[in-house]
C-alpha positions in Angstrom: -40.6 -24.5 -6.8 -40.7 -20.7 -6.3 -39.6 -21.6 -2.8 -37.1 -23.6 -3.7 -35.4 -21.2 -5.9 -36.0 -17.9 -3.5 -33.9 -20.0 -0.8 -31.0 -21.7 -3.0 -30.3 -18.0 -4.8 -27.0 -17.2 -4.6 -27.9 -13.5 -3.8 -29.3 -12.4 -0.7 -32.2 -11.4 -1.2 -35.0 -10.2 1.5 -38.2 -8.3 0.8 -38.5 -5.2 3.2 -41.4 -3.3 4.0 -42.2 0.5 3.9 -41.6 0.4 7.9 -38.2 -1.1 7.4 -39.6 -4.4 8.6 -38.1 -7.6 7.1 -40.5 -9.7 5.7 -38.8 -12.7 4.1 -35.2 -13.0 3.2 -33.7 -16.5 2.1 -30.2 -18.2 4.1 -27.5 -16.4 2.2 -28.9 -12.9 2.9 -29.0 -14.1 6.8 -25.5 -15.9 6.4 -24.2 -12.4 5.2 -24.9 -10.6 8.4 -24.0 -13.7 10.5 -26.7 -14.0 11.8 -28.8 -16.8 12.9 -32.3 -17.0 10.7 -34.4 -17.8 13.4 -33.0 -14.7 15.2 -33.5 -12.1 12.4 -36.6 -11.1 13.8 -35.2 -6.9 13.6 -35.6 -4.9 11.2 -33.7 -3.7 8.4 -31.7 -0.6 9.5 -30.5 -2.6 12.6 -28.4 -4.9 10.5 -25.6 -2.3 10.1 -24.9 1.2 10.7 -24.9 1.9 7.4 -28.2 1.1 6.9 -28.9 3.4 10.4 -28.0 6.1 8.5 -29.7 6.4 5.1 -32.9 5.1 4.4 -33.5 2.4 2.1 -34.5 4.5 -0.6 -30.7 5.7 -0.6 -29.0 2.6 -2.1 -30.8 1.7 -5.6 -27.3 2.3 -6.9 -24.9 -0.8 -6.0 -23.2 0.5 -2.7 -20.1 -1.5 -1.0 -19.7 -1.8 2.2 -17.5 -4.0 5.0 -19.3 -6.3 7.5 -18.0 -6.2 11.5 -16.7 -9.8 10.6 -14.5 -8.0 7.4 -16.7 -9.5 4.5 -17.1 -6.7 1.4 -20.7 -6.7 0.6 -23.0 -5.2 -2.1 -26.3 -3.7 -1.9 -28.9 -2.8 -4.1 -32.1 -2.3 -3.6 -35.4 -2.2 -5.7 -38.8 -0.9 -5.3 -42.2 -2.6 -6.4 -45.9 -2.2 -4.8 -45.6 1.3 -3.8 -44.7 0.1 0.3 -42.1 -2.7 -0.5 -38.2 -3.2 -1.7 -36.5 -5.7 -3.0 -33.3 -5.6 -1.3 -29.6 -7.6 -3.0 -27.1 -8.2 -1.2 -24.0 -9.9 -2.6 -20.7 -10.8 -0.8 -17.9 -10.0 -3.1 -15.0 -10.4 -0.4 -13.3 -12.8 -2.7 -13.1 -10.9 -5.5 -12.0 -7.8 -3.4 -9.2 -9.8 -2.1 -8.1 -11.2 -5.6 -8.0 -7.5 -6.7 -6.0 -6.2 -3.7 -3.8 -9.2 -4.9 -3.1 -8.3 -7.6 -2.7 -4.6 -7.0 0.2 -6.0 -4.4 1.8 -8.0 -6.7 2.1 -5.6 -9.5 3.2 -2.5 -6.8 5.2 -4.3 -4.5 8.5 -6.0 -4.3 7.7 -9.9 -3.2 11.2 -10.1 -1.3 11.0 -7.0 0.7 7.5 -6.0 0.7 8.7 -2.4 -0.5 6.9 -0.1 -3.0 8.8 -1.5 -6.4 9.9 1.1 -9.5 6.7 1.7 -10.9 4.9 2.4 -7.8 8.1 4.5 -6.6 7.9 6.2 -10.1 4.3 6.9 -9.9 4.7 8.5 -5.9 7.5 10.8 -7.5 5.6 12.4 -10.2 2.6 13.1 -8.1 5.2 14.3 -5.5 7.4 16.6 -8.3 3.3 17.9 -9.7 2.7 18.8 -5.6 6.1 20.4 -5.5 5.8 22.8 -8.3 2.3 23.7 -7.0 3.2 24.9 -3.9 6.7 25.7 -4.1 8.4 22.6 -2.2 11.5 21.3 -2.2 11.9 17.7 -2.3 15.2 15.2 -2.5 15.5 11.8 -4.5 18.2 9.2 -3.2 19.5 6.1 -5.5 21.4 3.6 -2.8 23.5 0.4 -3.8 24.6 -2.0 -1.6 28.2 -2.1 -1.8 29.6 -5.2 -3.0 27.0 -7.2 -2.6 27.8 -9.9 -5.2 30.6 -10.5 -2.6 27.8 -11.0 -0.1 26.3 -13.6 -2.0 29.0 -15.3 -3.2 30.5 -15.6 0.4 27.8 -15.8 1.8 25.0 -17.9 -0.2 21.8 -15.9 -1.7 19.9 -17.0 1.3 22.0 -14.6 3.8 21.9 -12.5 1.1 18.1 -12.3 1.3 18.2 -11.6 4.4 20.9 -8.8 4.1 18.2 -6.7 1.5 15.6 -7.7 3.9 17.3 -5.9 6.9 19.1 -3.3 4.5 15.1 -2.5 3.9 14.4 -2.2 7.5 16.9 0.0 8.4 15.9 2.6 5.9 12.4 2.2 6.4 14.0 3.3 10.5 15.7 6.1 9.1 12.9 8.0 7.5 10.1 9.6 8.0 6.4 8.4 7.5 5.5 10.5 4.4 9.0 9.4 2.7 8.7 6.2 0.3 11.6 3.8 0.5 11.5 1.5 -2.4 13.4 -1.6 -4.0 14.4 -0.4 -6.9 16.4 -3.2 -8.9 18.4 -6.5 -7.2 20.4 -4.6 -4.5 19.5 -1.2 -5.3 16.7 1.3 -3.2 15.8 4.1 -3.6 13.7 7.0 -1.8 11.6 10.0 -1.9 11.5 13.1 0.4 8.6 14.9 -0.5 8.3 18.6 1.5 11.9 18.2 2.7 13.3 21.8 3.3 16.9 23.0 3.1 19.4 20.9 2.7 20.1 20.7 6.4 17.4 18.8 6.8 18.4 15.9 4.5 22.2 15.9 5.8 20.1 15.3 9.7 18.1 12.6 8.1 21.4 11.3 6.2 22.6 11.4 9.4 20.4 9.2 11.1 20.4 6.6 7.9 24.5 6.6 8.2 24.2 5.6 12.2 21.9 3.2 11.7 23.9 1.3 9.2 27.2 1.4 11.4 26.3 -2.1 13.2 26.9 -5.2 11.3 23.5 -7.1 9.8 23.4 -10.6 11.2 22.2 -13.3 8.6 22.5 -16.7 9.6 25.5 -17.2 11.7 27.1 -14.8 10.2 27.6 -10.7 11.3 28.1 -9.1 7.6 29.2 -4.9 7.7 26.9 -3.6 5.2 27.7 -0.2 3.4 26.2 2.1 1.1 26.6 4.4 -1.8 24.1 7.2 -1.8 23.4 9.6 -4.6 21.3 12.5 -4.1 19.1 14.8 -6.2 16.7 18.0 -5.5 13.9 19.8 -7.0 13.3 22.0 -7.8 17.2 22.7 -7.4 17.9 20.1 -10.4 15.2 20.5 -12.5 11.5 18.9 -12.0 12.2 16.2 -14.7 11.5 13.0 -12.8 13.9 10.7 -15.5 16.4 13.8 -15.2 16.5 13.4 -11.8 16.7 9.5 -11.4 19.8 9.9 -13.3 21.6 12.7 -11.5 21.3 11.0 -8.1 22.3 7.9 -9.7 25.5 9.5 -11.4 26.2 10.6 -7.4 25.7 7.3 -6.3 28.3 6.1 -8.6 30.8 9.0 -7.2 30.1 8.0 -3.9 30.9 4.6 -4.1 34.8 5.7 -5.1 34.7 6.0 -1.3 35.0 3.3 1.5 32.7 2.6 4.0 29.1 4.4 3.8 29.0 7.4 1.8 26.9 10.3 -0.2 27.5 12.4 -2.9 24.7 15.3 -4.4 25.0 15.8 -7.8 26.7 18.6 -8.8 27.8 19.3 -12.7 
């Protein structure tokens, strides 16, 4: 019976001697490692580098850790009759992934895979807190898609999709790696420029944003200009108030769209 139960745990579970050698272990412990039971004739610290590294003794506390074959495992081991451990190991790869899920879900926009408001909100307030410390500049832009009720309407939603879809890719092309472009709201983006420099820098960048939007998005049959309206706001310039800000550069935004074609406005009082 003892047997019976040692084998059908849904742990894997092994016993280990003081020499690291593997004594017993039941099938899930083996199926963790993939690895065939009649081969695990190795010992312990040969089953990942992990183990290599730090004795046994080292992971009474639960420790996580990734398999070559990406499963997220647990460990924990125990210690009874002076020479031998008990050793746990539980795969917890699907509630890793429901996590990370849900993580996604709440941080991410579904349409455009962007950072969404909150996260964008959260990256500018850590951003503003870095700035202040070390005396950084950094620039907040609030972009609409011009008329793009028109898009849709003319269009369908489904070429409209894919018009905020490509919008997202060209901004994405136009920044750098450390900036966050987000999806704000329906057809509105917006992005940080942490550790930007002088303003020189962000008319270069606008620059580059402006000339990749000058070729026509193609969704579906169709070849659809695409403009923008960008309002633009700096710290610590314009305060350090991350609402404050938000609304400055969207005020600009609305002045730039008075304009034709793509434009951009920084707030001024």
């Amino acid at each position: 019976m003892f047997k019976s139960v040692f084998e059908n745990l849904s742990l894997g579970v092994a016993i280990v001697d003081s020499s690291n050698q593997i004594l017993q272990f039941n099938k899930h412990f083996a199926a963790n490692f993939d690895i065939k039971i009649d081969a695990l004739l190795i010992k312990f610290d040969q089953l990942h580098p992990i183990f290599a590294e730090q004795p046994i003794s080292t992971f009474q506390q639960k420790t996580k850790f990734i398999t070559l074959s990406k499963k997220t495992l647990t460990i924990r081991v125990k210690q009874y009759e002076n020479n031998l451990w008990l050793v746990e190991i539980e795969d917890i790869s699907s509630q890793e992934k429901e996590s990370k899920d849900i993580y996604y879900r709440a941080n991410y926009d579904q349409l455009t895979k962007l950072p969404n408001r909150e996260l964008f909100n959260d990256r500018c307030k850590q951003a503003l807190s870095s700035a202040h410390r070390h005396q950084e500049n950094l620039a907040i832009f609030f972009i609409d898609v011009d008329d793009f009720k028109s898009i849709n309407d003319t269009y369908g939603h489904d070429a409209g999709d894919l018009i905020l879809l490509e919008t997202a890719k060209r901004l994405i092309a136009s920044v750098r790696e450390s900036d966050t472009v987000s999806r704000w709201a329906g057809d509105e983006f917006s992005i940080l420029l942490p550790k930007i420099g002088q303003k020189e820098n962000i008319n270069q960048l606008l620059s580059r944003l402006i000339e990749n939007f000058t070729i026509p998005q193609q969704a579906k049959e169709f070849n659809i200009p695409v403009s923008l309206s960008i309002g633009i706001s700096l710290a610590p310039k314009m305060g350090t108030d991350f609402n404050n800000l938000m609304k400055f550069a969207d005020k600009a935004m609305y002045e730039a769209k008075k304009n034709d074609g793509i434009h951009y406005k920084y707030y001024s009082e």
